[in-house]
C-alpha positions in Angstrom: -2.9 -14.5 -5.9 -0.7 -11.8 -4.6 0.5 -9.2 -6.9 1.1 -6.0 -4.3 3.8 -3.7 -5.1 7.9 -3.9 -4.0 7.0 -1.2 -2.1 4.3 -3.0 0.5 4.8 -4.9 3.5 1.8 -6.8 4.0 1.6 -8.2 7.8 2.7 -11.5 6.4 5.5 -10.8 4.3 6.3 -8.6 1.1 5.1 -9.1 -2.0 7.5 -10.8 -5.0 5.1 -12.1 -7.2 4.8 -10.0 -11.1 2.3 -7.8 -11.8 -1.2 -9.4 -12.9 -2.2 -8.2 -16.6 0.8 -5.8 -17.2 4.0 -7.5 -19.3 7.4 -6.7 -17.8 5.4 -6.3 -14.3 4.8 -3.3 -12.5 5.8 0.3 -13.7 7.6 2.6 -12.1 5.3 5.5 -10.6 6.7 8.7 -12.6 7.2 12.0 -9.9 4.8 14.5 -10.1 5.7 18.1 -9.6 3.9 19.0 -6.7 1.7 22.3 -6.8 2.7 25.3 -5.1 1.0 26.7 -2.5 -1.0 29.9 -2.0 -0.6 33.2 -0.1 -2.9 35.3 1.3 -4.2 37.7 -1.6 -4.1 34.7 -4.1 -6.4 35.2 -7.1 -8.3 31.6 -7.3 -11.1 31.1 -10.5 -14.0 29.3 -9.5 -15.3 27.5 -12.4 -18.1 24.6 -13.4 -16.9 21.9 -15.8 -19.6 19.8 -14.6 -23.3 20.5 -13.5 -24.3 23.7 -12.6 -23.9 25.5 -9.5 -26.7 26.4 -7.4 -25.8 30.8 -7.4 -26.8 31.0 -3.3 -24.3 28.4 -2.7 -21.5 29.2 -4.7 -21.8 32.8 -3.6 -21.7 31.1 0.4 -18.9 29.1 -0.5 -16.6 31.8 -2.3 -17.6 34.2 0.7 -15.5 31.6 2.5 -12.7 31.3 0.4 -12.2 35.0 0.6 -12.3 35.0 4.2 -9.7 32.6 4.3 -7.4 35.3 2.4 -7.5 34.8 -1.5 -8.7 37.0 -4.4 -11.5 35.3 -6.1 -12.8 35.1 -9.8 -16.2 33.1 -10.8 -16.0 31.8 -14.9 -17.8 33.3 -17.2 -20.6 29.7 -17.2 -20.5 28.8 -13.8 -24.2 29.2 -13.8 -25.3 28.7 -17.2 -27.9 26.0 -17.4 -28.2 23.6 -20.6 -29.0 19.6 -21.0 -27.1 17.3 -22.2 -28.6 17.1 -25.8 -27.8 19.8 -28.9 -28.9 23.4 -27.8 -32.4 24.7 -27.1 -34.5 26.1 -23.9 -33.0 24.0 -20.7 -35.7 21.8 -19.4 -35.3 21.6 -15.1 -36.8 18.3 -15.2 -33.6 16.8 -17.7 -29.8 16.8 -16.7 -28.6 19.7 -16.9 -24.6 21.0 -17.4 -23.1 24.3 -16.4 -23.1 25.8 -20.2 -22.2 23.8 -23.7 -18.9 21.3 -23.6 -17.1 24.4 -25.6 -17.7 26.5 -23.0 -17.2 24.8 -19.8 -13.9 23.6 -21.1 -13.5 27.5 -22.0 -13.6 28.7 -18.9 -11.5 26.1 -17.6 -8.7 26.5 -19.9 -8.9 30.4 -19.4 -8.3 29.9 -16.1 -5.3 27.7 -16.3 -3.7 29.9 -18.8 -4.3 32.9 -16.6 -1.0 34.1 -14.8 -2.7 35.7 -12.7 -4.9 33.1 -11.3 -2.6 30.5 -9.0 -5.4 28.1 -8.6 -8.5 26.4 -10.2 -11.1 25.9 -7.8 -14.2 23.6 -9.2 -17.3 25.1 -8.0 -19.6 21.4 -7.4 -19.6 17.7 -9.3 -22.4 16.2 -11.1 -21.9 15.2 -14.6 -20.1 16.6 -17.8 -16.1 16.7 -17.1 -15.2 14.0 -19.2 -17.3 15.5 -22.2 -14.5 18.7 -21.7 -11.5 16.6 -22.1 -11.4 16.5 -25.9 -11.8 20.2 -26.2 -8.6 21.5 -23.9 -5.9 22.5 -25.6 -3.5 20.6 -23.7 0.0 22.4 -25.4 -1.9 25.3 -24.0 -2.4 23.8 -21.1 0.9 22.3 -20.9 2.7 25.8 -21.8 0.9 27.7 -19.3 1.8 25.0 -16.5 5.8 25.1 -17.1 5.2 28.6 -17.0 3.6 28.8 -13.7 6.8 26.7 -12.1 8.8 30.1 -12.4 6.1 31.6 -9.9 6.3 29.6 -7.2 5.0 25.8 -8.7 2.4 24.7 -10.3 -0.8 26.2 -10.0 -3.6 24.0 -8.2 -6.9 22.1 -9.7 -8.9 21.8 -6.8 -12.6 19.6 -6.4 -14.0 16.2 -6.2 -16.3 13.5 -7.2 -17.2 14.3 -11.2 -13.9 16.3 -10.9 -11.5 12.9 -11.0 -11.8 13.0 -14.7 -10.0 16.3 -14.6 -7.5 15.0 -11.6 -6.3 12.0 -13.7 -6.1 14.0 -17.0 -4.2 16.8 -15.4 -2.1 14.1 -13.9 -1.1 11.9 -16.5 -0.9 14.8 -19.1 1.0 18.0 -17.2 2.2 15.9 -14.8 1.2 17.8 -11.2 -0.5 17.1 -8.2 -4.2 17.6 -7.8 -6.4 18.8 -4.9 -9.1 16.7 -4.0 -11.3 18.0 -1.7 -15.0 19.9 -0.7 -16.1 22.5 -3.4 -17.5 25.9 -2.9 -21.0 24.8 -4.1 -20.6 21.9 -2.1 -19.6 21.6 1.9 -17.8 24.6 1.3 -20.6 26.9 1.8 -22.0 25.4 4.7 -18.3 26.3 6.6 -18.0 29.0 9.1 -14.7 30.1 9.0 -14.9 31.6 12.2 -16.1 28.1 13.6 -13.3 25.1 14.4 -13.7 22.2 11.5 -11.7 19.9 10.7 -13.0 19.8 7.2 -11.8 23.8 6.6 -8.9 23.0 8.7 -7.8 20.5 6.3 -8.6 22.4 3.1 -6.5 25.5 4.5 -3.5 23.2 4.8 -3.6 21.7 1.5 -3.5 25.0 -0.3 -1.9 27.1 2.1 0.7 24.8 3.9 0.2 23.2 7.4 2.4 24.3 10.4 5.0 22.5 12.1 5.8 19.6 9.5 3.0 20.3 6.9 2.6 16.6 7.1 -1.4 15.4 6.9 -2.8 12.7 8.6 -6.0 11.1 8.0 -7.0 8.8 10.4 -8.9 5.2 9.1 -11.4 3.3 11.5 -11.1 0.1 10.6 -8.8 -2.5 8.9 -9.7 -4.9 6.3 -6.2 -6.1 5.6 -3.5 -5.2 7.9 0.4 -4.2 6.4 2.7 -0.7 5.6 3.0 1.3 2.5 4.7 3.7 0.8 4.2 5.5 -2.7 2.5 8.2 -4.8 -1.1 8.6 -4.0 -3.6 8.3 -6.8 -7.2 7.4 -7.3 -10.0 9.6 -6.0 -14.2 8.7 -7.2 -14.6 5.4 -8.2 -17.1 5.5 -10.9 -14.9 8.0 -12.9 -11.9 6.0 -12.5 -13.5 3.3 -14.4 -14.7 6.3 -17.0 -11.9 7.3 -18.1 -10.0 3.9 -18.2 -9.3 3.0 -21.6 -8.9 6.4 -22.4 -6.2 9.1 -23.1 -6.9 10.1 -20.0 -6.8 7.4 -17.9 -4.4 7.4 -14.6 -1.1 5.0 -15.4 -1.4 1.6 -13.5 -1.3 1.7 -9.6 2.2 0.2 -9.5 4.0 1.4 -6.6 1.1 3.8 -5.8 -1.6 4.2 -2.8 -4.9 3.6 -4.3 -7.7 6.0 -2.7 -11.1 5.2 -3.5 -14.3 6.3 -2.9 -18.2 7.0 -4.0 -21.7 8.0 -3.2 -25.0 6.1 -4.4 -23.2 3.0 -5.9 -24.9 0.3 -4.7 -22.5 -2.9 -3.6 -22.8 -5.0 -6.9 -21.8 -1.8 -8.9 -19.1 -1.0 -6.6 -18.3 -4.9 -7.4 -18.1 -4.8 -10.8 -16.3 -1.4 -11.0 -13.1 -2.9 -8.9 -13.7 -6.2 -11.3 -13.7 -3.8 -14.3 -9.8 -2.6 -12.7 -8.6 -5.7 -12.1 -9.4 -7.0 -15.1 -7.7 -4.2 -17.1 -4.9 -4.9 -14.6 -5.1 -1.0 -13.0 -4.9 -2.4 -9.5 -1.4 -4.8 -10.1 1.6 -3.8 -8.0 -0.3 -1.5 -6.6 1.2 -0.8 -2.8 -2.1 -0.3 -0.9 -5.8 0.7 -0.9 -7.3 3.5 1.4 -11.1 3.8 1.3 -12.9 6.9 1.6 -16.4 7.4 2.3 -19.4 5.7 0.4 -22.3 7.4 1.2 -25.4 6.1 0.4 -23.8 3.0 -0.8 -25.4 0.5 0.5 -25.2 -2.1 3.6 -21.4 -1.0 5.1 -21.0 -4.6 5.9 -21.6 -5.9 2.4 -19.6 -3.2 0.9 -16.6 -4.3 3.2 -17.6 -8.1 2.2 -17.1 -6.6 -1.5 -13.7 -5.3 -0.8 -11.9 -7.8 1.4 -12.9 -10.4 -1.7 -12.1 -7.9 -4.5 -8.7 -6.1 -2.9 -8.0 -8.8 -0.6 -6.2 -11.1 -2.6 -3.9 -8.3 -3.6 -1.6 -9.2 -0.5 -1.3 -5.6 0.3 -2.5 -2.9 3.2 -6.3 -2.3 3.1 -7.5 0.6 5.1 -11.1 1.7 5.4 -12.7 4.5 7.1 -10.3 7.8 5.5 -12.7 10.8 5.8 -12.5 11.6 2.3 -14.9 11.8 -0.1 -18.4 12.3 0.0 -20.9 13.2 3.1 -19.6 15.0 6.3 -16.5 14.6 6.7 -14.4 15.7 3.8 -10.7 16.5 3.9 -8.2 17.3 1.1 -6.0 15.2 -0.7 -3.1 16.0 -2.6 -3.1 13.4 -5.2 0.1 12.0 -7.0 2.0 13.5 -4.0 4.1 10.8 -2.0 1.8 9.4 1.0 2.3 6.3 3.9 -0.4 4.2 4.8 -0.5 2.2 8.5 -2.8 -0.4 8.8 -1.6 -2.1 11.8 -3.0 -5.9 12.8 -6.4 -6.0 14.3 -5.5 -9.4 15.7 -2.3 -8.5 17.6 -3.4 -9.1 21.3 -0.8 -6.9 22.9 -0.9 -3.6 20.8 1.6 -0.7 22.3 -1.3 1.8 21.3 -4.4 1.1 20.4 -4.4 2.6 16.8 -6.8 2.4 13.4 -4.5 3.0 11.3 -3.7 6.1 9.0 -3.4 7.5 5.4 -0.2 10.0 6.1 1.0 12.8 3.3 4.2 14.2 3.1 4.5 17.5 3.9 5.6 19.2 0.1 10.0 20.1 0.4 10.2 23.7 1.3 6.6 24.2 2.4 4.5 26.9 1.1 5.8 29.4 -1.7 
């Protein structure tokens, strides 16, 4: 079966056959308006809409954000401590959430709707985003956003992992890009901005701008299915993908788009019957390529790759494994929904011009920074 999108070139040929599971065939991938980016002096809100932050952290991680320039805010629960269950004392040994549903999704729509705050910065992941969904006032939301277009683009949501629940909503609902990428109480506050890394490196050019063309390039190390491709980049943590699927909040279907993926402690059957759980629901048809992440802590990295060339294989489009996105050390930013290329060249050819590994490639935004 080969149901890769018009706009792949597998090594052996495009892709004509339909769409698998969606009638009429693949969807068009709708344009989203890509977020502004920031200046020096830029007020930013740090806020928790999942687990809790850990204060010595998130106090190490917004030190670095302001030396990289920008005026920052912390919400109001960024360190509150509840479980999951109705209110009472917080027990350490139980899940706990930064703060009740109401309020987490308080302090993130306060900060949306702030004009003077021209990006959303998610402080760590964990648990609880998709229990905020429900309570956002998205006409809010949706107001605040056309009105932040006047002032140089949209603003930015920025964060990972737990955070892809937000990425998808805020993508499918206001129609913007999303910054995926290390978090303040994350990777963040073990950066030394004073110290070369390319993880920082990369951060600063997804919210500032990059010099020369702006362009990013994330480098893959290995191929599992070789082929060019074009489109909108979507995806981001695998587990919440398959979360909010079925949802109002669920990302449209891959057609035309570049699928990123990634996770941390999913062991390979779970990783197995996540992808099954897409195909199934026909998520992955037309879609125009795959780039994998990081998997930390996933398992044997032979049987995971065994998992995908059998699950995205048959696809008939690029597969490229090896990104540094996601989780563990190497962490760089992605600007989902914004249009991306993807290299994955043959393996097999015996006479390559350059040895290369391939590449997940996004355009630079028109006009650069703000």
């Amino acid at each position: 079966m080969n149901s890769g999108g018009a706009r792949a070139q597998a090594a052996h040929g495009p892709s004509d056959a339909p769409a698998v599971g969606m009638p009429g065939g693949p969807r068009q991938a709708r344009k989203a308006r890509r977020y502004g980016r920031l200046r020096p002096g830029d007020r930013v809100s740090v806020i928790a809409p999942s687990g809790p932050a850990e204060p010595g952290r998130l106090e190490a991680g917004c030190a670095v954000l302001r030396d990289l320039g920008l005026d920052v805010v912390v919400g109001k629960h960024a360190l509150d401590r509840v479980n999951l269950g109705p209110p009472g004392a917080a027990r350490g040994d139980w899940h706990r959430l930064a703060g009740s549903d109401a309020d987490r999704a308080a302090d993130l729509q306060a900060a949306w709707c702030d004009p003077r705050v021209r990006a959303v910065v998610c402080a760590r992941g964990g648990y609880g985003a998709t229990r905020v969904l429900d309570r956002l006032d998205w006409d809010a939301l949706r107001t605040a956003t056309e009105a932040s277009i006047g002032s140089g683009g949209p603003k930015i949501l920025h964060g990972s992992s737990d955070i892809t629940a937000l990425h998808t909503a805020f993508g499918t609902r206001l129609g913007v890009t999303t910054s995926f990428g290390p978090m303040p109480a994350g990777m963040i506050a073990d950066l030394d901005p004073a110290a070369p890394d390319a993880n920082l490196d990369g951060l600063r050019a997804a919210l500032f701008g990059g010099t020369g063309s702006g362009a990013v390039t994330l480098p893959g190390t290995r191929v599992l299915r070789p082929g060019r491709a074009e489109g909108p980049l979507t995806g981001g943590t695998l587990s919440l993908l398959t979360a909010v699927l079925g949802t109002p909040y669920a990302p449209p279907p891959a057609a035309g788009r570049i699928v990123f993926l990634e996770d941390v402690t999913e062991a390979p059957y779970r990783v197995d019957r996540m992808l099954v759980q897409l195909l199934q629901a026909g998520w992955f048809a037309g879609a125009a390529g795959v780039a994998l992440g990081s998997w930390k802590d996933c398992g044997d990295p032979a049987e995971l790759d065994s998992v995908f060339a059998a699950r995205l294989g048959p696809l008939g489009v690029p597969v490229l494994a090896g990104v540094p996105a996601g989780h563990g050390p190497r962490q760089r930013t992605l600007e989902l929904g914004a249009p991306a290329r993807l290299q994955a060249p043959d393996p097999a050819d015996p006479h390559p011009a350059v040895p290369d590994p391939g590449a997940l490639t996004l355009e630079a935004p028109s006009g650069g920074a703000r």
